[in-house]
C-alpha positions in Angstrom: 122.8 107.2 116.6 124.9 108.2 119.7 126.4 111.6 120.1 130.4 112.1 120.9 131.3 112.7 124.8 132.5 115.8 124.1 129.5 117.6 122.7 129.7 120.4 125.4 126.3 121.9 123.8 124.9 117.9 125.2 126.7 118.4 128.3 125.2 121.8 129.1 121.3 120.9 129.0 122.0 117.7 130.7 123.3 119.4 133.6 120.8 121.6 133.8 118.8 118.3 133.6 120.7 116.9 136.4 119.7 120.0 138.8 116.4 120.5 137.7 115.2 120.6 141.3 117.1 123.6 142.1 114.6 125.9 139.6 111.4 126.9 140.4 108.4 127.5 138.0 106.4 130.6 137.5 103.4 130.3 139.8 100.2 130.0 137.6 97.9 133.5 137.7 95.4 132.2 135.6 93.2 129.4 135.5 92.8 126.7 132.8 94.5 123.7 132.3 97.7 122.3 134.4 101.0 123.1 132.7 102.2 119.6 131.2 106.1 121.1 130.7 108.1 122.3 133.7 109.8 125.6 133.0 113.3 123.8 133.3 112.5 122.3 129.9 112.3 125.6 128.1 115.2 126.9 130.1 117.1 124.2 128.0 115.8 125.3 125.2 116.8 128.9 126.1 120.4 127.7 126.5 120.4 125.8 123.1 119.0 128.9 121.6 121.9 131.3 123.2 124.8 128.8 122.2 123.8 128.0 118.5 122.8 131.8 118.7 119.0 131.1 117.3 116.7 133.7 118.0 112.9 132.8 117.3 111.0 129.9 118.9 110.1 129.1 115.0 114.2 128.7 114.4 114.8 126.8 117.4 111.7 124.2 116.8 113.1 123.4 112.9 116.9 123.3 113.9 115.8 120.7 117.1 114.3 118.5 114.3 117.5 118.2 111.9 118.3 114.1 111.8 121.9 115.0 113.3 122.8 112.7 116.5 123.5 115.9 118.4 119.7 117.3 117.8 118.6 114.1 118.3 119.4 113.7 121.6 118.7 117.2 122.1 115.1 116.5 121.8 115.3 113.3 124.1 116.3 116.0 126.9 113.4 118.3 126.0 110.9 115.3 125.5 108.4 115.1 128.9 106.4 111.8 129.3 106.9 110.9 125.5 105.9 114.2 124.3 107.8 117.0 122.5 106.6 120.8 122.7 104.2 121.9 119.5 105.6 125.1 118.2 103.1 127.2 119.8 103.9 126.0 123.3 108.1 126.8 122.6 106.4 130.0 121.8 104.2 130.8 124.4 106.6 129.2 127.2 109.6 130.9 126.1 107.7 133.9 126.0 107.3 133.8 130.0 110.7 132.6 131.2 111.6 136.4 131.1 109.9 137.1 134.8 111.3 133.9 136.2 114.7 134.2 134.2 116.8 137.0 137.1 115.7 134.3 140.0 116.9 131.2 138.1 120.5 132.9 137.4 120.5 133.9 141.9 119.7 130.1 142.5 122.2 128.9 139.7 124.6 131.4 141.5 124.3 130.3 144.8 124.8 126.9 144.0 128.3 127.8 141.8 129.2 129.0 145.1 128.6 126.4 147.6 130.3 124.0 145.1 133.3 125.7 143.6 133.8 127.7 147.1 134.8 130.8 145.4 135.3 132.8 148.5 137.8 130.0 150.2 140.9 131.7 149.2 139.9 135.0 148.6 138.1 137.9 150.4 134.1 137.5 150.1 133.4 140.5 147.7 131.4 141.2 144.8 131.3 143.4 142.0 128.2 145.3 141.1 128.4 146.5 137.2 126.1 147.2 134.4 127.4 146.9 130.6 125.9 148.6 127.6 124.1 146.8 124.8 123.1 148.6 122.0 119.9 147.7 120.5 118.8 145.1 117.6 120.6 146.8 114.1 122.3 149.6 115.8 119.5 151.6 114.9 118.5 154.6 117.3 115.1 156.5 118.4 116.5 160.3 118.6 114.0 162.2 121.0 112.9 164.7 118.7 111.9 162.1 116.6 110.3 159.7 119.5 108.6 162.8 120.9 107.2 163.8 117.5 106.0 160.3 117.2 107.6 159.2 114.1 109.3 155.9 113.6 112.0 156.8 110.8 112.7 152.7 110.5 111.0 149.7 110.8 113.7 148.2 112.4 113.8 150.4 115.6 113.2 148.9 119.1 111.3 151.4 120.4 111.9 150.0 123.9 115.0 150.5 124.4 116.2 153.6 125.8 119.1 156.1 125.7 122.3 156.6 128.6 125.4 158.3 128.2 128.6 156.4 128.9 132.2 157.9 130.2 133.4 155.4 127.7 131.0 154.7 124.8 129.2 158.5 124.9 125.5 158.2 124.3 124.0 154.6 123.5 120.7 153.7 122.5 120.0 150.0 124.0 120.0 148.4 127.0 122.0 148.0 130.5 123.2 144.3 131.6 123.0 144.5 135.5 125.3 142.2 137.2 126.5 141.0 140.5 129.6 139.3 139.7 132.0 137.3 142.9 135.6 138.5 142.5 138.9 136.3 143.3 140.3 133.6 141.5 136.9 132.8 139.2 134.2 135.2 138.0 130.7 133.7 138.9 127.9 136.1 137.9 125.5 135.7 141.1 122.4 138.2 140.0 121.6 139.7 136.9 118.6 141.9 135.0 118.2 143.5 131.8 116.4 147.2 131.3 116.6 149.4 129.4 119.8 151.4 129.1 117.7 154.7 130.8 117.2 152.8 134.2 119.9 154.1 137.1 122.0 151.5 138.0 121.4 152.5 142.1 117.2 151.3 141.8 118.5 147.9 140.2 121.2 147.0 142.5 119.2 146.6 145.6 117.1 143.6 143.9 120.9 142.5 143.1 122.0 142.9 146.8 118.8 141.0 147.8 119.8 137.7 145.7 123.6 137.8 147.0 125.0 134.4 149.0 124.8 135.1 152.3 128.8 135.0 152.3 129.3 137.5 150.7 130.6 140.7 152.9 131.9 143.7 150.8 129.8 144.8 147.9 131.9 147.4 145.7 130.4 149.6 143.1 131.3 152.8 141.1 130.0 156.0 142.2 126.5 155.1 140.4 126.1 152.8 143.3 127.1 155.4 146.0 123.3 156.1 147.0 121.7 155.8 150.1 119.1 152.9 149.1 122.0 150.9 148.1 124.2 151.4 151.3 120.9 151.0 153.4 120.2 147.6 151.8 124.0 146.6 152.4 123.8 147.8 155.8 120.6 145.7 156.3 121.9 142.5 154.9 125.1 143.0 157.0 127.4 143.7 154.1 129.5 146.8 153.4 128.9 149.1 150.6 132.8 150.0 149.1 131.6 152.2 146.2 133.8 155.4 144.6 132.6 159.0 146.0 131.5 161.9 144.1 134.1 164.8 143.3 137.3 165.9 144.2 139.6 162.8 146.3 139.7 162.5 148.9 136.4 161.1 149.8 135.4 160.4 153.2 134.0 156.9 153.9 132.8 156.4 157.1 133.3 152.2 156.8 137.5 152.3 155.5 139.2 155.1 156.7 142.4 153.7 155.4 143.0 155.5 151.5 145.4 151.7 150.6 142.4 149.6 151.8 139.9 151.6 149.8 142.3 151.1 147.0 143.0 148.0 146.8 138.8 147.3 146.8 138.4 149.4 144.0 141.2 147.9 141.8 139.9 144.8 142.5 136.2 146.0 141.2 137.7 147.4 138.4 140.2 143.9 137.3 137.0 142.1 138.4 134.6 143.9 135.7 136.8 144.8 132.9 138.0 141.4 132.6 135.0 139.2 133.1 133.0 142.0 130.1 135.5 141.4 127.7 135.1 137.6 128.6 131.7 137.5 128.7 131.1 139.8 125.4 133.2 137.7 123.6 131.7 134.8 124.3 128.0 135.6 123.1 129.1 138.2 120.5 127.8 141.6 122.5 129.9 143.8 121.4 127.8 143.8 118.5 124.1 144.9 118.5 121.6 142.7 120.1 120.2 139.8 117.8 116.9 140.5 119.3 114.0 143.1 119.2 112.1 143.9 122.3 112.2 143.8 126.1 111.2 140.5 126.9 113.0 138.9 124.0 116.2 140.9 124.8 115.9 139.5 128.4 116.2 135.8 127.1 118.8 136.3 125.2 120.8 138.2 127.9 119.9 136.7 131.0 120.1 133.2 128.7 123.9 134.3 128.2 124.4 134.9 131.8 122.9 131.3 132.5 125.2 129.8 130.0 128.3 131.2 131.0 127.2 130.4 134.6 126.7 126.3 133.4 129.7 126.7 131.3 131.7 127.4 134.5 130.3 124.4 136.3 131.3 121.9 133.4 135.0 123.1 133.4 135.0 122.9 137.2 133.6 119.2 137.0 136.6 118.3 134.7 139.5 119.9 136.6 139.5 122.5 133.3 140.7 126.1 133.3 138.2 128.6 134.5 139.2 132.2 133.1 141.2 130.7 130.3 139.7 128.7 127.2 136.1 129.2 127.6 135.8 131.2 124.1 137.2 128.2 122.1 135.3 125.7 124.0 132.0 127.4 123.3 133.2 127.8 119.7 133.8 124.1 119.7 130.2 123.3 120.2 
């Protein structure tokens, strides 16, 4: 059986197949026997999961083994040495790509930018932003109840946590951190999933750290206007272009000019609002998550962000659109 050229779904994993080399794998803290898989092969898996949105290990290994030419060759790319993955392992692997998952996305990132050369037109900025996902069901943990210890559904994750949005008001869920390049195409460059409690400030400077070293202005809202985030920038030998706190104007001791401060903030804002709508469109997060826990809820986040970040490579291999026609193309597979 032979699969059609333009199963983008094939196309994705064997690109990732393609650049294996650029991954690392989790270094082994335990002793026992050697790990026969490397971690690229789950990461595979963890795309295949995101794009046929499957959610379990135990729904991935049964849909893998339907007679279709598509699985079939599916299961050639995640075959090592002859050998496909019991259902435990999928389990067990999957289950760890979580701690190795934000890294992945920074090398992925870093290699968008040397080849599509996003910054060769367009100033070298990038957008710091976190999104709101609220948590498996909609369902909510009030504090009284939380504190009082009582669990009023089964279907509560009780590791999510509660933030209140300008926008949304109070959410119960989790926070999508992302460093995302601004100019002509959105490539996220870091990303990591907490939950939704966590200030945006303590995560960016782990962000900051994973940033291309072309990069140069770093603008964020005022959540990022601390003074660990501006030290780190400073450090790095970036500048920190983030909105002050009350009443305009606001000093800033790096742009004194009021149009030059505005123009970097209108592009944060195009820059973010655009590339969420994109992005939550694509993997259907304006709805609850799909998943239930933290390390779960990070695969299938940080999965998405590594899908959208592959799907931008295969349109720029084929001359395709790259902020245009990426919903109907992932809908296509």
């Amino acid at each position: 059986m032979s699969v059609a050229p333009s199963s983008l779904l094939v196309s994705l994993v064997e690109t990732l197949e393609a650049h294996k080399g650029l991954f690392c794998s989790a270094p082994r803290t335990q002793r026992g026997r050697p790990r026969l898989y490397e971690d690229s092969l789950f990461l595979k898996a963890l795309v295949i999961m995101v794009v046929r949105r499957l959610t379990t290990p135990n729904e991935l290994w049964h849909v893998l083994h339907q007679p279709t030419p598509e699985m079939v060759a599916l299961r050639t790319l995640l075959t090592c040495g002859g050998r496909f993955p019991c259902r435990r392992t999928w389990e067990r692997r999957l289950a760890l790509l979580p701690d190795t998952l934000p890294a992945q996305i920074a090398v992925l990132g870093r290699f968008l930018v040397e080849k599509m050369a996003p910054f060769a037109h367009s100033g070298r900025a990038v957008a710091l932003d976190s999104t709101l996902l609220r948590a498996f069901g909609g369902f909510v943990w009030h504090k009284k109840e939380k504190e009082q210890g009582v669990l009023p559904h089964s279907g509560i994750d009780t590791q999510a946590g509660w933030t209140k949005s300008g926008h949304h008001g109070w959410v119960y869920g989790w926070k999508l951190h992302r460093a995302v390049s601004c100019g002509a195409v959105w490539i996220p460059l870091a990303a990591e999933l907490t939950p939704a409690n966590c200030a945006d400030n303590v995560i960016a400077v782990p962000l900051v750290d994973e940033l291309p070293l072309e990069v140069r202005f770093v603008l964020g809202d005022t959540h990022y206007n601390a003074p660990n985030v501006r030290v780190r920038c400073e450090l790095g030998g970036q500048t920190l272009i983030a909105s002050g706190h009350g009443a305009y104007p606001h000093p800033d001791n790096a742009l004194h000019s009021k149009a030059v401060r505005s123009f970097f903030h209108k592009l944060r804002s195009c820059t973010i609002e655009n590339f969420n709508q994109q992005f939550k469109t694509l993997f259907d997060a304006h709805r609850p998550v799909p998943t239930k826990g933290l390390s779960h809820t990070q695969n299938w986040a940080l999965g998405a962000v590594l899908s959208y970040q592959l799907l931008l490579f295969h349109r720029h291999k084929h001359n395709l659109p790259l902020r245009t026609g990426l919903k109907h193309a992932l809908k296509a597979t």
